[in-house]
C-alpha positions in Angstrom: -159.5 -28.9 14.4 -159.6 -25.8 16.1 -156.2 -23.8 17.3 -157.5 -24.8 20.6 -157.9 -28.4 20.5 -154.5 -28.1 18.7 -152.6 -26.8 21.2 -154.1 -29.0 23.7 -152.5 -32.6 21.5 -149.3 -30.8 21.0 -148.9 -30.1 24.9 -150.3 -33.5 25.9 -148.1 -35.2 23.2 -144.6 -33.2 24.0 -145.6 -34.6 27.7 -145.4 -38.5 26.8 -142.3 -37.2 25.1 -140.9 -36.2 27.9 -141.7 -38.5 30.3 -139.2 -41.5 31.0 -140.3 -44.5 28.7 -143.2 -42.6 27.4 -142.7 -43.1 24.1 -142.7 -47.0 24.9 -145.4 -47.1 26.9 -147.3 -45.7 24.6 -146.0 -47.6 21.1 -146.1 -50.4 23.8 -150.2 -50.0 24.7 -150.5 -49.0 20.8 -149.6 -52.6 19.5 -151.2 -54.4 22.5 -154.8 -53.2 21.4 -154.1 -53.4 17.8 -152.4 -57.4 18.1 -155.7 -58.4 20.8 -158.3 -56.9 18.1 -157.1 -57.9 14.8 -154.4 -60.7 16.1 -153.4 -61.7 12.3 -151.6 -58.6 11.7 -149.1 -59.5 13.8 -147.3 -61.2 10.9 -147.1 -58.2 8.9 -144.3 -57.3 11.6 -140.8 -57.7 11.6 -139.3 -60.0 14.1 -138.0 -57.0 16.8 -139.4 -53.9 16.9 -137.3 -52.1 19.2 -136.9 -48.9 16.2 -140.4 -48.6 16.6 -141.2 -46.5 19.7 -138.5 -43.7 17.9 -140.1 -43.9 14.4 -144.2 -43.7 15.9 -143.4 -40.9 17.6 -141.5 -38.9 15.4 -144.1 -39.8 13.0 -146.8 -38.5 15.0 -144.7 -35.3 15.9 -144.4 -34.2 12.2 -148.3 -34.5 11.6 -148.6 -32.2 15.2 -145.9 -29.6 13.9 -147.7 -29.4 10.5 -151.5 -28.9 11.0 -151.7 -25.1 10.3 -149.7 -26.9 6.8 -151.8 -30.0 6.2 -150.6 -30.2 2.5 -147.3 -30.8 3.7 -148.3 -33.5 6.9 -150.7 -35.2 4.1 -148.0 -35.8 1.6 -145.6 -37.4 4.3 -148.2 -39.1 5.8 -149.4 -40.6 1.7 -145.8 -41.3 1.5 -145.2 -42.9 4.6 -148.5 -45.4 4.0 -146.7 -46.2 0.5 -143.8 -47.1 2.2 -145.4 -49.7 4.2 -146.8 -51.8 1.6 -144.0 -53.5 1.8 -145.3 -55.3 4.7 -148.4 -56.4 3.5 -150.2 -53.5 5.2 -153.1 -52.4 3.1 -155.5 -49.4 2.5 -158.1 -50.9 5.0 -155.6 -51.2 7.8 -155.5 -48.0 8.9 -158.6 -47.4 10.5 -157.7 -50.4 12.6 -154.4 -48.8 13.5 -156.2 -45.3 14.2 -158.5 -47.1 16.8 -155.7 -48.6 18.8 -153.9 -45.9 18.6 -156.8 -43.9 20.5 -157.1 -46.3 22.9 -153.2 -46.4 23.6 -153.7 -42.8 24.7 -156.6 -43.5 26.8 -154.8 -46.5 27.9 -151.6 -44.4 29.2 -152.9 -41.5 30.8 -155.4 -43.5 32.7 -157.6 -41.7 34.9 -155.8 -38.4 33.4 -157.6 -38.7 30.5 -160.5 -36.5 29.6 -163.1 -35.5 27.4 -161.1 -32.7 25.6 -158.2 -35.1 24.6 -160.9 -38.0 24.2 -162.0 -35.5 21.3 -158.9 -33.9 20.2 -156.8 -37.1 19.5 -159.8 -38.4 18.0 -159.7 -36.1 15.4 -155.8 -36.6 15.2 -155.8 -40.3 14.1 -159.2 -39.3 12.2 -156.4 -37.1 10.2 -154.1 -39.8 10.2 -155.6 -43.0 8.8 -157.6 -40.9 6.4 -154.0 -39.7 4.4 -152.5 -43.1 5.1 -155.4 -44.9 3.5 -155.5 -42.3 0.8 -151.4 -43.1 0.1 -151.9 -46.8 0.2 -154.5 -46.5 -2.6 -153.0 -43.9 -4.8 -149.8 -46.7 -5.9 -150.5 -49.4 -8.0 -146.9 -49.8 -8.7 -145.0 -53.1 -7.2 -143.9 -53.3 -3.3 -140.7 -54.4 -3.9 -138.2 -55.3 -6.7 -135.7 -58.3 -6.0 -131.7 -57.6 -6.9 -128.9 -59.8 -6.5 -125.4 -58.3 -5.2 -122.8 -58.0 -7.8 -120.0 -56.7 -5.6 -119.4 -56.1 -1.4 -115.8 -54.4 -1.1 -114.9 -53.3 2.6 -113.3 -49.5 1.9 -113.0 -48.9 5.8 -113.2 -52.1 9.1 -116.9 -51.0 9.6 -117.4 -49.3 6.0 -118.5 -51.3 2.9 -119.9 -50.4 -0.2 -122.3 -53.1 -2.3 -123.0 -53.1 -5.9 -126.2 -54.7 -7.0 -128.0 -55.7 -10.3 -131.7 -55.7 -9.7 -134.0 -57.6 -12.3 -135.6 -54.6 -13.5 -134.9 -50.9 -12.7 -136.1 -49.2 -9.6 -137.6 -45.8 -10.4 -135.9 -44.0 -8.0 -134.7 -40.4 -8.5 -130.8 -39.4 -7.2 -131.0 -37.8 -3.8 -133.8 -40.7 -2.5 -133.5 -43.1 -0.2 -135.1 -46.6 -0.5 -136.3 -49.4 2.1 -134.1 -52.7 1.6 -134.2 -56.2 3.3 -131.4 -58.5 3.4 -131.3 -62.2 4.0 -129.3 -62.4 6.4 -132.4 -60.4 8.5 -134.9 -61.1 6.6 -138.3 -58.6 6.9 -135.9 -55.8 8.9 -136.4 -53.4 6.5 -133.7 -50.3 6.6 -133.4 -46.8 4.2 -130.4 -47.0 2.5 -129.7 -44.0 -0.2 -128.1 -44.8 -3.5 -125.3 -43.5 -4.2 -125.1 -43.3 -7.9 -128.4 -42.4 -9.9 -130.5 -44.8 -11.4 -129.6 -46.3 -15.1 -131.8 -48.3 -17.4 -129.6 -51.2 -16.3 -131.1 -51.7 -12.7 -127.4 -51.1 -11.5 -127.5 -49.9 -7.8 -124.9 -48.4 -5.5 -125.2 -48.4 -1.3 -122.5 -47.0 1.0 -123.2 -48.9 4.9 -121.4 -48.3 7.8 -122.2 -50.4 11.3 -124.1 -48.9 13.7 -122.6 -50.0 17.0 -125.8 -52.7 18.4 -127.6 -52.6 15.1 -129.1 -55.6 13.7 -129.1 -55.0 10.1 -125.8 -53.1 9.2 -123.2 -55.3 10.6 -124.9 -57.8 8.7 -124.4 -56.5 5.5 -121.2 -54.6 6.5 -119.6 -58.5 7.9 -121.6 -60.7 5.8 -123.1 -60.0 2.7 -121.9 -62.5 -0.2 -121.7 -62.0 -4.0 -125.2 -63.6 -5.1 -127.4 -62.5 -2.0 -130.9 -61.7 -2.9 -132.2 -58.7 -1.8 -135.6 -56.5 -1.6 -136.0 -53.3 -2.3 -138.9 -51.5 -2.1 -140.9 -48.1 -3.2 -138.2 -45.1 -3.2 -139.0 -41.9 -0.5 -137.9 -38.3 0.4 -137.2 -35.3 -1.8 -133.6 -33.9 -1.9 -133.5 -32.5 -5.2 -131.8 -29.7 -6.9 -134.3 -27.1 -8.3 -132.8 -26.2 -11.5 -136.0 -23.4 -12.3 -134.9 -21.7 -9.4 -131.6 -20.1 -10.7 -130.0 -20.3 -7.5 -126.5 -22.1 -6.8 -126.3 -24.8 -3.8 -124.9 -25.6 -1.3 -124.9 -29.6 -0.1 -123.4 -30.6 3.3 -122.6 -34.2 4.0 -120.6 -36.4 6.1 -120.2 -39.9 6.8 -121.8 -42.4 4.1 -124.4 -39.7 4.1 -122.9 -38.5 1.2 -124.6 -40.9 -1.0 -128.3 -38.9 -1.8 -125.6 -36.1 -2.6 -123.0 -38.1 -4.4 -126.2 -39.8 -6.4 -127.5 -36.0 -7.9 -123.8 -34.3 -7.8 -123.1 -37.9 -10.8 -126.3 -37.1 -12.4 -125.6 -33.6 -12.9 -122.2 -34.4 -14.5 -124.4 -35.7 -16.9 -125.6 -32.4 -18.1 -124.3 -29.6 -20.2 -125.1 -26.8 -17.6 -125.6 -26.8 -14.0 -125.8 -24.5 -11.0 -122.6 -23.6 -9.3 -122.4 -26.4 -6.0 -119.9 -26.4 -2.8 -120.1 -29.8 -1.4 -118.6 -29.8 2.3 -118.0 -33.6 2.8 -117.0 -34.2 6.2 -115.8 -37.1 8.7 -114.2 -37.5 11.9 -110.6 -38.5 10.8 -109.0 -38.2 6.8 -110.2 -41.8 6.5 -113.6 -41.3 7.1 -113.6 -39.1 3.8 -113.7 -42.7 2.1 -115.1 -41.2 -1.2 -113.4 -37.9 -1.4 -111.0 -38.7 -4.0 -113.3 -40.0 -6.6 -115.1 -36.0 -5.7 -111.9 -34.5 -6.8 -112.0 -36.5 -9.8 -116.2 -35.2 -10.7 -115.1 -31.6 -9.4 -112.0 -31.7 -12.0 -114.2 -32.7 -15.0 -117.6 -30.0 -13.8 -115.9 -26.8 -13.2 -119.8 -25.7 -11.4 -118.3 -28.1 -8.9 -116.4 -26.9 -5.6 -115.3 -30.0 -3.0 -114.2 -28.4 0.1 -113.0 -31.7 2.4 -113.2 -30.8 6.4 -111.9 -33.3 8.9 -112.3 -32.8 13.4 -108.8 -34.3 13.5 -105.6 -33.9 11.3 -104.6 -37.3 11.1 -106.1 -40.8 10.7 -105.9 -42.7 13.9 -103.1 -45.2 15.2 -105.4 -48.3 14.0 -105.6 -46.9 10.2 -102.2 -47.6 8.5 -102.0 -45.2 5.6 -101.7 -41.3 6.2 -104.1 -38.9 5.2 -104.4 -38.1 1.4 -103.0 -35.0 0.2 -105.6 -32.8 -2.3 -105.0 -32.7 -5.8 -103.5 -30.1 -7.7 -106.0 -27.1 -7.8 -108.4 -28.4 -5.4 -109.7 -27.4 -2.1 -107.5 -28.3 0.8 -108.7 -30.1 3.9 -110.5 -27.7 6.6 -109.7 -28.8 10.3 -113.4 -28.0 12.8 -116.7 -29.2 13.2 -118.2 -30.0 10.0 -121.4 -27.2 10.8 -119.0 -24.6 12.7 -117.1 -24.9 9.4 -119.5 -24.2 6.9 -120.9 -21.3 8.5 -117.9 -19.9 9.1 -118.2 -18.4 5.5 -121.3 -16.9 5.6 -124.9 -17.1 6.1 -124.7 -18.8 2.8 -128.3 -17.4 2.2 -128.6 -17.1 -1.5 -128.1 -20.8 -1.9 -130.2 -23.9 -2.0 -129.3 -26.0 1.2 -128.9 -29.6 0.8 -127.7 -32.1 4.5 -127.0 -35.6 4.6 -126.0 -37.2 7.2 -126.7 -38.7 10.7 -129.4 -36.7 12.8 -127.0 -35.2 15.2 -125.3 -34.0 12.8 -127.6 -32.7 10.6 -129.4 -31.1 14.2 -125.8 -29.3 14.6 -125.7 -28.1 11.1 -128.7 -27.0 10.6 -128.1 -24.9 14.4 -124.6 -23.5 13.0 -126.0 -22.2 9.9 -129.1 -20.5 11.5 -127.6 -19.1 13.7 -125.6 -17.1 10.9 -128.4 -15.9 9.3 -129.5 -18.8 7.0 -133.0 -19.0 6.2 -134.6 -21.8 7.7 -137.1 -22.5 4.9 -133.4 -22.7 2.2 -132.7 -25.7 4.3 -133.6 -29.4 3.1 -133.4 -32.5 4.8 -135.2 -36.1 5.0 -137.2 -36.9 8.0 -135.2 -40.2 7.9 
């Protein structure tokens, strides 16, 4: 594709962006041609789809921003087919999918649409379907493994952590995330991180708070039961600490998006010799730093370790009924501020390998705060998800 043609996608595309409903319009048209050509797909689907007009379209915005770096876009895009053989969806698929998807575009710029783009997104979901079919071929391994919940103790109202024993191990490496399905909404598949690192005893750790209006994380928050079976399918993302590198790190996290950082900060206590790490965990209240004791107790053991706890308020609020927990002996005490302002408060912190976990606005925020310091943008890691 020339620069061009390029240019031209990327300005229509940032146009259905920005245009009220656009993105559902268009995921909207998308489905209806797919669903009236091949009608027996439809199954593969999960019972609501109202995530998917977010995840399409942030999906196709990655492969856009990447074309001058089509390595990078063909590895998501291989890893994103993978991820979706959970469903059933298979190597042959695609092609389908990048036909609809053509005639969603036509379909929703109507008599806008022209030659130029005719050709142009052509091209694009050419691109597309060729490195999803190419993923979905290249893994022979199993869709899912099945595990059965060992434990489910509520550490906050909306906070819970679950323990699970799955039948065989799941090769997932500390700092991924991983697609699970619960019964309780069953084929509603969510990422959840682990939070310790995987062990030859299929032992598996998640950390889930409710999301206001969500369908699957109350569920497991409010009703999950010692003995639920549940799915968990082919691990994603690359948060990893490069030990060739020789440079220290720096991990940011907040929330229960501590847990890809908690998983590889466990596994490196595990080792003889590590690179020096600061871990900022932050939260809203005290309370909120849920884990933050049991970081004390890794960062007293690892002196490479450095937890550095940062709180926007001083206090817990009126409805928690214990006060906020004072540090150890010898460790970090609690920083009041936005978790982002915070951290690049001491620096540009430009020498370091840059690790965040956490919700995307605050991640977004971070990642601002720090380059506007001085950070370099390409020292900075985060999951698409």
């Amino acid at each position: 594709m020339d620069a061009r043609s390029a240019a031209l996608v990327r300005a229509n595309f940032r146009s259905v962006l920005e245009s009220p409903q656009g993105p559902e319009r268009l995921v909207s048209a998308f489905y209806s041609h797919l669903f009236a050509e091949n009608p027996g797909l439809y199954e593969l689907f999960p019972p609501t789809m109202d995530m998917q007009p977010k995840r399409m379209t942030m999906a196709i915005q990655y492969v856009l921003e990447h074309l001058e770096d089509w390595e990078q876009a063909q590895k998501f895009l291989e890893q994103l087919a993978r991820d979706h053989r959970k469903y059933g969806v298979q190597a042959a698929h695609y092609d389908r999918a990048a036909r609809a998807l053509l005639a969603a575009f036509r379909t929703y710029h109507g008599a806008a649409w022209h030659s130029e783009l005719e050709e142009g997104w052509r091209d694009i979901t050419i691109l597309i379907s060729a490195a999803m079919a190419i993923g979905a071929n290249s893994d022979k391994s199993k869709p899912y493994w099945e595990a059965t919940v060992v434990g489910h103790r509520r550490v906050l109202d909306d906070l819970a952590v679950v323990r699970l024993q799955s039948d065989e191990p799941v090769p997932y490496q500390a700092g991924q995330y991983v697609p699970v399905s619960v019964p309780q909404r069953p084929r509603m598949w969510r990422y959840l991180s682990p939070a310790i690192p995987a062990n030859p005893y299929g032992e598996i750790e998640f950390h889930v708070r409710k999301i206001r209006g969500g369908w699957v994380s109350p569920a497991i928050v409010n009703e999950t039961e010692i003995g639920d079976r549940w799915q968990i399918a082919a691990p994603l993302g690359g948060l990893h600490v490069d030990r060739d590198s020789g440079r220290d790190v720096l991990m940011i996290g907040s929330g229960t998006g501590i847990a890809p950082l908690r998983a590889q900060l466990i596994e490196m206590g595990q080792r003889g010799i590590n690179p020096r790490v600061h871990f900022f965990i932050g939260g809203h209240y005290p309370c909120d730093l849920y884990d933050v004791e049991n970081m004390w107790q890794l960062s007293q053991s690892n002196p490479w370790l450095t937890v550095i706890p940062v709180c926007e308020q001083k206090t817990n609020p009126w409805w928690y009924p214990h006060p906020a927990q004072d540090e150890p002996y010898g460790m970090h005490r609690r920083l009041i501020g936005n978790l982002g302002a915070v951290v690049a408060s001491f620096g540009s912190w430009a020498d370091r390998q840059i690790q965040i976990a956490g919700s995307a606005h605050m991640i977004a925020d971070t990642r601002r705060a720090l380059i506007s310091v001085g950070t370099p943008e390409h020292n900075i890691s985060c999951d698409p998800v």
